[in-house]
Each structure stands twice: as structure tokens, then as C-alpha cells.
MDTraj code that builds the backbone (N, CA, C; nanometers):
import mdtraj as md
import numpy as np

residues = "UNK UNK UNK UNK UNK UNK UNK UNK UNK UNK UNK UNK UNK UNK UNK UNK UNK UNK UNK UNK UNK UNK UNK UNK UNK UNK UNK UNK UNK UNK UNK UNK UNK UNK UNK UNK UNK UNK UNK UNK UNK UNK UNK UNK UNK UNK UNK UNK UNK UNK UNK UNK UNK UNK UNK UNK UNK UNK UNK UNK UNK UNK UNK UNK UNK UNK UNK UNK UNK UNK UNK UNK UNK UNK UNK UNK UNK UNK UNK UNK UNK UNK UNK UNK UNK UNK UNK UNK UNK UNK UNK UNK UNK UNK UNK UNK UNK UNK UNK UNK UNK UNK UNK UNK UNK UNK UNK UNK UNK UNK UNK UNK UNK UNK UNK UNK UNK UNK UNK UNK UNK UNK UNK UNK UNK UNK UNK UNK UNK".split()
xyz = np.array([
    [5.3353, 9.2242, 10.2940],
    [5.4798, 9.2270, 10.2832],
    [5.5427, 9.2209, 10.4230],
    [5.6375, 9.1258, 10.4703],
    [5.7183, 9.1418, 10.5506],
    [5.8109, 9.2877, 10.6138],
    [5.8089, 9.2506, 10.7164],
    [5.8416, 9.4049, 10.7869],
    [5.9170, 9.4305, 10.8751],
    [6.0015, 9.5258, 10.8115],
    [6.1723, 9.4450, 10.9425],
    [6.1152, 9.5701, 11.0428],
    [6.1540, 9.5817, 11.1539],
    [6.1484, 9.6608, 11.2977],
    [6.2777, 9.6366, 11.3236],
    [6.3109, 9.7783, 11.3885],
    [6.4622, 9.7487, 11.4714],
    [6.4045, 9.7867, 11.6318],
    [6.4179, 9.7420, 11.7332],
    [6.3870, 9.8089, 11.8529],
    [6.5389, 9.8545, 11.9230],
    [6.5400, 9.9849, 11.9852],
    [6.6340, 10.0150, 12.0125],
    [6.6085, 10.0735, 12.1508],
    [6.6810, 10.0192, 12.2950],
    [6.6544, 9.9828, 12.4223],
    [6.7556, 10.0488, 12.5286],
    [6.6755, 10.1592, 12.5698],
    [6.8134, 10.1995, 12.6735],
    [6.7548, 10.0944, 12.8194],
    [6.9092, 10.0100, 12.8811],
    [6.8477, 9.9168, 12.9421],
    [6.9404, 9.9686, 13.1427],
    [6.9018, 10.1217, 13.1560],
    [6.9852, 10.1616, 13.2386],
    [6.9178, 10.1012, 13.3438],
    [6.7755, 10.0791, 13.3376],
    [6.6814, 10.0266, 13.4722],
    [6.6466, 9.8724, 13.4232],
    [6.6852, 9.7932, 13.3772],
    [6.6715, 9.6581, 13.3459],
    [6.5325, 9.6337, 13.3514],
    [6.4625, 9.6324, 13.5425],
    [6.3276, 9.6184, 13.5324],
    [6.2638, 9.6548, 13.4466],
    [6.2745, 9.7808, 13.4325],
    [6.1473, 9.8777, 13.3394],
    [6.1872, 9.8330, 13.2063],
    [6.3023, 9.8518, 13.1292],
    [6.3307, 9.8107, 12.9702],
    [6.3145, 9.6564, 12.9739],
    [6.3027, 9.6113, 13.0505],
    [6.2582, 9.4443, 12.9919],
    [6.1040, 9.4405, 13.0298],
    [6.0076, 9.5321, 13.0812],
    [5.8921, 9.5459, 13.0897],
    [5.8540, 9.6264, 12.9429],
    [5.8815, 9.7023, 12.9125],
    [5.8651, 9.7770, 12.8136],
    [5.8964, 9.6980, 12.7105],
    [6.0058, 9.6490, 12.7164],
    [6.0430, 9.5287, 12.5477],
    [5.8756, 9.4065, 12.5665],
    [5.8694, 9.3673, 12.6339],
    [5.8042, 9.2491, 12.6671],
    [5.6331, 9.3189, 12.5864],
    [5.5861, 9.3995, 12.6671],
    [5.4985, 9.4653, 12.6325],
    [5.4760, 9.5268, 12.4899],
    [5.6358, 9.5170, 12.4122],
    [5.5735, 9.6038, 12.2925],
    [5.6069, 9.4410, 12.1851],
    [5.7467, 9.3928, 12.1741],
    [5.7378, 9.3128, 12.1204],
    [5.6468, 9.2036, 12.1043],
    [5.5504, 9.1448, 12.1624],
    [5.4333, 9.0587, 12.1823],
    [5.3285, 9.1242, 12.0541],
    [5.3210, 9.2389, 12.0421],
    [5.2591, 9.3233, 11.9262],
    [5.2570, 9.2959, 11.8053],
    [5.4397, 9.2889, 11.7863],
    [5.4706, 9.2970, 11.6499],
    [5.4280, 9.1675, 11.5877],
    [5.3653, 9.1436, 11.4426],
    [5.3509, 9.0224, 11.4087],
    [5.4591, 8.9375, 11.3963],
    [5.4294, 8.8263, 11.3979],
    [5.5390, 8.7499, 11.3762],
    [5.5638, 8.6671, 11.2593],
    [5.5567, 8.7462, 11.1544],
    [5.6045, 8.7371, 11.0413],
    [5.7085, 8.8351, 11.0093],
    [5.6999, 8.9494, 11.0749],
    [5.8072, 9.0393, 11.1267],
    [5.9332, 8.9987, 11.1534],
    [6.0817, 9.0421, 11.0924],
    [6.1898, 9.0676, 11.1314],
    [6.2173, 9.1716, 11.2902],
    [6.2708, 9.0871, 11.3660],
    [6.2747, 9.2333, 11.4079],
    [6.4412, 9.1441, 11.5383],
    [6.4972, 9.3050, 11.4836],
    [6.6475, 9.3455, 11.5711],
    [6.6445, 9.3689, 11.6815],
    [6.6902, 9.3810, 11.8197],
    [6.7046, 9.4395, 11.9153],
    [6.8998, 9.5109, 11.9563],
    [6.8624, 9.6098, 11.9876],
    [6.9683, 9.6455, 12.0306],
    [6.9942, 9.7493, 12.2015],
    [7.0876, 9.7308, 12.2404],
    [7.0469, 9.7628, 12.3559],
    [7.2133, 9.8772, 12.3892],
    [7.1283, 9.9799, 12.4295],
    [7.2140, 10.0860, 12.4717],
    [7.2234, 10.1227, 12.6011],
    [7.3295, 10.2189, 12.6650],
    [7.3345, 10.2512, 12.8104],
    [7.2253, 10.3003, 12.8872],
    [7.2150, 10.4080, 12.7381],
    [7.0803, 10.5012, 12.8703],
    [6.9688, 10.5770, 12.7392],
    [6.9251, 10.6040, 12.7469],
    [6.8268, 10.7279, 12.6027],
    [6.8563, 10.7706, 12.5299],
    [6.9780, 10.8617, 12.5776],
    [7.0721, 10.9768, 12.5185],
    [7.0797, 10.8609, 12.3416],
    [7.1656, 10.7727, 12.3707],
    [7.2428, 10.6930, 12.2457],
    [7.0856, 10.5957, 12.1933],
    [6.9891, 10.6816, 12.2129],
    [6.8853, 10.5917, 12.1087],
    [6.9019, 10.6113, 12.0088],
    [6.9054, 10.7924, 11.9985],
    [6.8420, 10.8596, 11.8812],
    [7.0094, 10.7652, 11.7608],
    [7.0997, 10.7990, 11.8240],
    [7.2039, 10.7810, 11.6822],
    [7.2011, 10.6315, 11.6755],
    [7.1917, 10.5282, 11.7562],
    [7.1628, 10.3839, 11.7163],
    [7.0380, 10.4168, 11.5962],
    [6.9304, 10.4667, 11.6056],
    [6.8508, 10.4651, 11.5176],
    [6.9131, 10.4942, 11.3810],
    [6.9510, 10.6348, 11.3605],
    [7.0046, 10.7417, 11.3095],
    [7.1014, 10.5894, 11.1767],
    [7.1877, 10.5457, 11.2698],
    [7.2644, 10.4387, 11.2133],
    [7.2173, 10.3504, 11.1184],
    [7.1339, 10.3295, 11.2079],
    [7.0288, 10.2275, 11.1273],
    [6.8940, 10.2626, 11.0204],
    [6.8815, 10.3465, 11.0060],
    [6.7816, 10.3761, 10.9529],
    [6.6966, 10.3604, 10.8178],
    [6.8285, 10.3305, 10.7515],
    [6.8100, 10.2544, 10.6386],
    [6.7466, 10.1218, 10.5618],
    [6.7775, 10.0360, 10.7021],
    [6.7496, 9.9143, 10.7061],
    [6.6259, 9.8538, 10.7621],
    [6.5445, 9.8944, 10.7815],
    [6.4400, 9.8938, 10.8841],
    [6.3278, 9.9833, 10.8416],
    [6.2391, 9.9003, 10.8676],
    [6.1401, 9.9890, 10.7847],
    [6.0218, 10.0910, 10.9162],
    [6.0020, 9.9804, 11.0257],
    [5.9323, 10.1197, 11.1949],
    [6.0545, 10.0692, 11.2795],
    [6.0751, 10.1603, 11.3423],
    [6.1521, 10.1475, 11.4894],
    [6.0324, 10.1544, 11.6478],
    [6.1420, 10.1356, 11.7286],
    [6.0450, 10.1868, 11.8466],
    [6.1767, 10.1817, 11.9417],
    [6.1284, 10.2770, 11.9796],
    [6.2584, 10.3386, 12.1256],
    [6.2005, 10.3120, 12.2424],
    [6.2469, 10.2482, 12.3050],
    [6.2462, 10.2268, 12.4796],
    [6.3180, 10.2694, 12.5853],
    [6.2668, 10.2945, 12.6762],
    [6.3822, 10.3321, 12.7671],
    [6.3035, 10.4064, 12.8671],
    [6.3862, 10.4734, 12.9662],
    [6.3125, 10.5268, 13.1261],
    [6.3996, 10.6341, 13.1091],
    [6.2983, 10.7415, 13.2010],
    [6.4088, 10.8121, 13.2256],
    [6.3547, 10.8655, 13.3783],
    [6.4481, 10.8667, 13.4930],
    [6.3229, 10.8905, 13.6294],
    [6.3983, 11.0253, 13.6604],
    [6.3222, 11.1244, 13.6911],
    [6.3984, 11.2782, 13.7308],
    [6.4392, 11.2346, 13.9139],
    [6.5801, 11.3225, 13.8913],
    [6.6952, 11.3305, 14.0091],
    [6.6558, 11.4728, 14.0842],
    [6.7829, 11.5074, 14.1076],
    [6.7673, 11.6107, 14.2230],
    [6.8167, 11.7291, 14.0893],
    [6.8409, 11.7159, 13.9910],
    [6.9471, 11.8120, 13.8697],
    [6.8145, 11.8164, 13.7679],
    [6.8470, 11.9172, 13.6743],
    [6.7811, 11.9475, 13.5622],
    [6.8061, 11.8156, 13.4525],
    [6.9294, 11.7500, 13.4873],
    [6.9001, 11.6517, 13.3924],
    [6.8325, 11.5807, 13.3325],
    [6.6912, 11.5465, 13.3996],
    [6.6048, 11.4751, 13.3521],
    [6.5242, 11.5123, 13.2649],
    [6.5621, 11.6326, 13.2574],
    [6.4852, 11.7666, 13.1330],
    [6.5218, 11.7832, 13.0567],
    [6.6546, 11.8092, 13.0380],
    [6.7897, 11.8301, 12.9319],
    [6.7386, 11.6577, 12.8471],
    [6.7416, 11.5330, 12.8955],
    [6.7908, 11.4224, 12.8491],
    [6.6213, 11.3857, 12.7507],
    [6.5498, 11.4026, 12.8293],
    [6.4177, 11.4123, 12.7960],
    [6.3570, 11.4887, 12.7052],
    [6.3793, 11.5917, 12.6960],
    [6.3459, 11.6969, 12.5601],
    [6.4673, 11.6399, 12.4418],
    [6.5472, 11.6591, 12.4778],
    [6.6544, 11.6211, 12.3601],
    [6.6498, 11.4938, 12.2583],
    [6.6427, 11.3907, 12.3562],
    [6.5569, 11.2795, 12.2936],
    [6.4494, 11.2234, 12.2241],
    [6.3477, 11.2991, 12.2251],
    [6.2131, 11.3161, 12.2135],
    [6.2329, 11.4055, 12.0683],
    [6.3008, 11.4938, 12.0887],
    [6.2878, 11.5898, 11.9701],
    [6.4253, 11.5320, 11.8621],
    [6.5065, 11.4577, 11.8770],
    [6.6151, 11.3721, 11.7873],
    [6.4741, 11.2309, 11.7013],
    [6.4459, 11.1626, 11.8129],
    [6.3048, 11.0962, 11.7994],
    [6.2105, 11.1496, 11.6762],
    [6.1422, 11.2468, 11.6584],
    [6.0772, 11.2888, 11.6276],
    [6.1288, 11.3444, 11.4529],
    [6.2366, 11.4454, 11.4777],
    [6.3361, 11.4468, 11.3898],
    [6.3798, 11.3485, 11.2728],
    [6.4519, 11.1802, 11.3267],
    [6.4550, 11.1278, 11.2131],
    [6.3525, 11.1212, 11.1827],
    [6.2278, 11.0779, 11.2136],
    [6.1130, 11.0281, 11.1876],
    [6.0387, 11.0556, 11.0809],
    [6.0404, 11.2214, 11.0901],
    [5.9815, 11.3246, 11.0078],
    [6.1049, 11.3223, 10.8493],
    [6.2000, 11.3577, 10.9099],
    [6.3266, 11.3350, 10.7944],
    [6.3250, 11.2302, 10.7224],
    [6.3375, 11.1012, 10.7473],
    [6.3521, 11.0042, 10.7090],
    [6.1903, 10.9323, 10.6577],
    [6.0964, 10.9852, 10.6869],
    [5.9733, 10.9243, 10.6795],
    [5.9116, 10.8087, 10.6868],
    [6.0005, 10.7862, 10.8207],
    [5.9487, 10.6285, 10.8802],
    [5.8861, 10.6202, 11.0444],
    [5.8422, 10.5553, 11.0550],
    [5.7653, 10.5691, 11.2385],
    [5.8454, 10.4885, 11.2842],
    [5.8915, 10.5890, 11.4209],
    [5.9375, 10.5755, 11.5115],
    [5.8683, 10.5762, 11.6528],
    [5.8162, 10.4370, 11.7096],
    [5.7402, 10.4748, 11.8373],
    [5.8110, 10.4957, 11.9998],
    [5.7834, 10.6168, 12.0045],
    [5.8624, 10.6997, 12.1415],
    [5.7840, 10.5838, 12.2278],
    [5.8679, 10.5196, 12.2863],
    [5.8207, 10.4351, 12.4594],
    [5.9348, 10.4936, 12.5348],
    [5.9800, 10.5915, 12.5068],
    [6.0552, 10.6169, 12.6279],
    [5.9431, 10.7053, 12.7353],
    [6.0232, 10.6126, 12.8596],
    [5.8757, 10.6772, 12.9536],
    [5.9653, 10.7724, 13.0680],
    [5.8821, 10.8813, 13.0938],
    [5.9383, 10.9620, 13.1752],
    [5.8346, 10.9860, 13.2831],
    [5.9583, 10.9840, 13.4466],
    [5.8587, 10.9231, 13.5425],
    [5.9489, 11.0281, 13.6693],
    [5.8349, 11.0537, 13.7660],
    [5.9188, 11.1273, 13.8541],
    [6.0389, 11.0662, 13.9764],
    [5.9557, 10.8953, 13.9991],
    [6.0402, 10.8174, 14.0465],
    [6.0162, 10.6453, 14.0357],
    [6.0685, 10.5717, 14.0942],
    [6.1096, 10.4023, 14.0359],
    [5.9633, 10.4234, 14.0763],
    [5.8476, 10.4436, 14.1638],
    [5.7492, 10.3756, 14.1751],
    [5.5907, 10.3884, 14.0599],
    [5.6542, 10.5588, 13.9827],
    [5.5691, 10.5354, 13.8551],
    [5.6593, 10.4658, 13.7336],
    [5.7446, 10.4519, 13.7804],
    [5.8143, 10.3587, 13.6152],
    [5.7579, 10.2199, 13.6333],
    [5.7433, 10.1761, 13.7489],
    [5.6855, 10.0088, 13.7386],
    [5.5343, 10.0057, 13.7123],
    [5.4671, 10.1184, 13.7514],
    [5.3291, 10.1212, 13.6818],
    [5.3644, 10.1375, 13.5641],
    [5.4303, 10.2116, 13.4764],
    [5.4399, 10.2689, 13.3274],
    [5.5193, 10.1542, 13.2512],
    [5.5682, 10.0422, 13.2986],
    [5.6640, 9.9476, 13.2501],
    [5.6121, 9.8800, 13.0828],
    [5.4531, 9.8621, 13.0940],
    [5.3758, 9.8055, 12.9993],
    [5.3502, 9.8872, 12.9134],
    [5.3689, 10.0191, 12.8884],
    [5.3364, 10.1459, 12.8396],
    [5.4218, 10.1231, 12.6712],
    [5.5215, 10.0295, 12.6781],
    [5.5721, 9.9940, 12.5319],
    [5.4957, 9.9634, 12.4298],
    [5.3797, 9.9138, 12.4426],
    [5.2657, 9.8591, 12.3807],
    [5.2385, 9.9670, 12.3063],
    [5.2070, 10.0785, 12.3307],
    [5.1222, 10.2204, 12.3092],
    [5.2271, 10.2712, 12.1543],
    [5.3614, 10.2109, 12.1924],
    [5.4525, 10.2955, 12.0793],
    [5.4609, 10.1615, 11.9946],
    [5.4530, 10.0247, 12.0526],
    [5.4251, 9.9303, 11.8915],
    [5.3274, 9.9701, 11.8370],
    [5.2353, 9.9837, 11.8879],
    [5.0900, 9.9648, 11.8066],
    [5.0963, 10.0960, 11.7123],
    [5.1835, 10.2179, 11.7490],
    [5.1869, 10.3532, 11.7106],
    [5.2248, 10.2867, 11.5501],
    [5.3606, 10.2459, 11.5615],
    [5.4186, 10.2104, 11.4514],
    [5.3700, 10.1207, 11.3812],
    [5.2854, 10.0263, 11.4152],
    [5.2201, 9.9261, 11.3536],
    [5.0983, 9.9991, 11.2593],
    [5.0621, 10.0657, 11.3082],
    [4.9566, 10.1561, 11.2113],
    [4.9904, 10.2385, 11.0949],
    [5.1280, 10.2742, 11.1547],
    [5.1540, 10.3954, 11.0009],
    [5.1948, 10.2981, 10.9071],
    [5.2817, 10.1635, 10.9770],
    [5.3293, 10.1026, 10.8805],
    [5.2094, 10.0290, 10.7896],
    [5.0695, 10.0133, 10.8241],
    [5.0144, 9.9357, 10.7725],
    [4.9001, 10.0552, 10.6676],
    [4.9416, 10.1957, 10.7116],
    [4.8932, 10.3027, 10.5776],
    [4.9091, 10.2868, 10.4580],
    [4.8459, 10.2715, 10.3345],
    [4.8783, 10.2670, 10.2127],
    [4.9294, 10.3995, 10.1268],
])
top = md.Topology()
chain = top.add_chain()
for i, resn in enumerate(residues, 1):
    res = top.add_residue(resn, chain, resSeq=i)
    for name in ("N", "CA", "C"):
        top.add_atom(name, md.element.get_by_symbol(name[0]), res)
traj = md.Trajectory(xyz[None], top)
């Protein structure tokens, strides 16, 4: 059966979210539907999903997040992860977390390909009977 995917893309570091899209979309079959949508930053994954959720049968979230000189990168990072996790469980559909969290730009360009890890996540539950 055909299989819609929505990917939903915080594209605040361009490099890294078009490394991460590249890397996971190549995955999905291509008999697959699949959406892209692209948001500011992480924070607005979870409710783009949230929105969508209906329509779509795996998601996969992308996005960076690199820690500053502030707690923010903690606050944005737990919160996300656990909204993530949340519909997932609620809604009972896979959602693959590629959001990558990095201490600065020079592990996000190693981690850029790391999208792969959350298609393939979703590609498996979806293919559970």
C-alpha cells in the first residue's frame, strides 16, 4: 500500500536541514507520497505535525539545534523531543526525531547525514503488520 510521509523541516541553518532532508528523503520509497514543509526553527515542528497528523501516515522531523552561551538550547531541545514523542505515542504513528543537537556548527556538519537514522526509524514501524 502506498504511503504518504509528511517531512517537517526547521530550516534555521539551511546547510544542515538541506543535509538532513537529502539524507533522509533518498530512503523513502518512491512510490511514497511525501510533503515537505519547512518551518523557522524546531520549536514549530511539533504543531506543524500536530496539524497535520491526520493525513499522513510516518512523519520525520528535521532540524538543528547548536547550544549558545543561554540555557536555551536545553529548554528548546527537551521540549521538542518530548512534544515529538507525545504525538507519536497519542496518535500512534512514527515520528522520526532527526532533529540533531550539537554543541557547535562544526559537529552539525558531521551530523548533517544523520536524517537517514530517523527515515529508516519510520520506515520500519510503518512496514509492521
Amino acid at each position: 500500500m502506498k504511503k504518504k510521509y509528511l517531512i517537517v523541516i526547521a530550516d534555521y541553518y539551511k546547510n544542515i536541514s538541506n543535509g538532513l532532508l537529502k539524507s533522509s528523503k533518498d530512503l523513502i520509497p518512491k512510490s511514497s507520497t511525501v510533503k515537505i514543509i519547512y518551518v523557522p526553527g524546531v520549536f514549530e515542528i511539533p504543531v506543524t505535525i500536530s496539524k497535520n497528523i491526520k493525513k499522513y501516515d510516518g512523519f520525520l522531523a528535521l532540524g538543528c539545534v547548536i547550544k549558545g552561551q543561554t540555557p536555551h538550547f536545553d529548554f528548546i531541545s527537551k521540549a521538542s523531543t518530548e512534544a515529538i514523542m507525545k504525538l507519536s505515542v497519542d496518535n500512534k504513528k512514527p515520528i522520526g526525531n532527526g532533529i540533531i543537537t550539537c554543541l557547535n556548527m562544526k559537529q552539525a556538519i558531521v551530523r548533517k547525514k544523520n536524517g537517514r537514522e530517523a527515515a529508516l526509524a519510520v520506515i520500519s514501524v510503518l512496514s509492521q503488520s
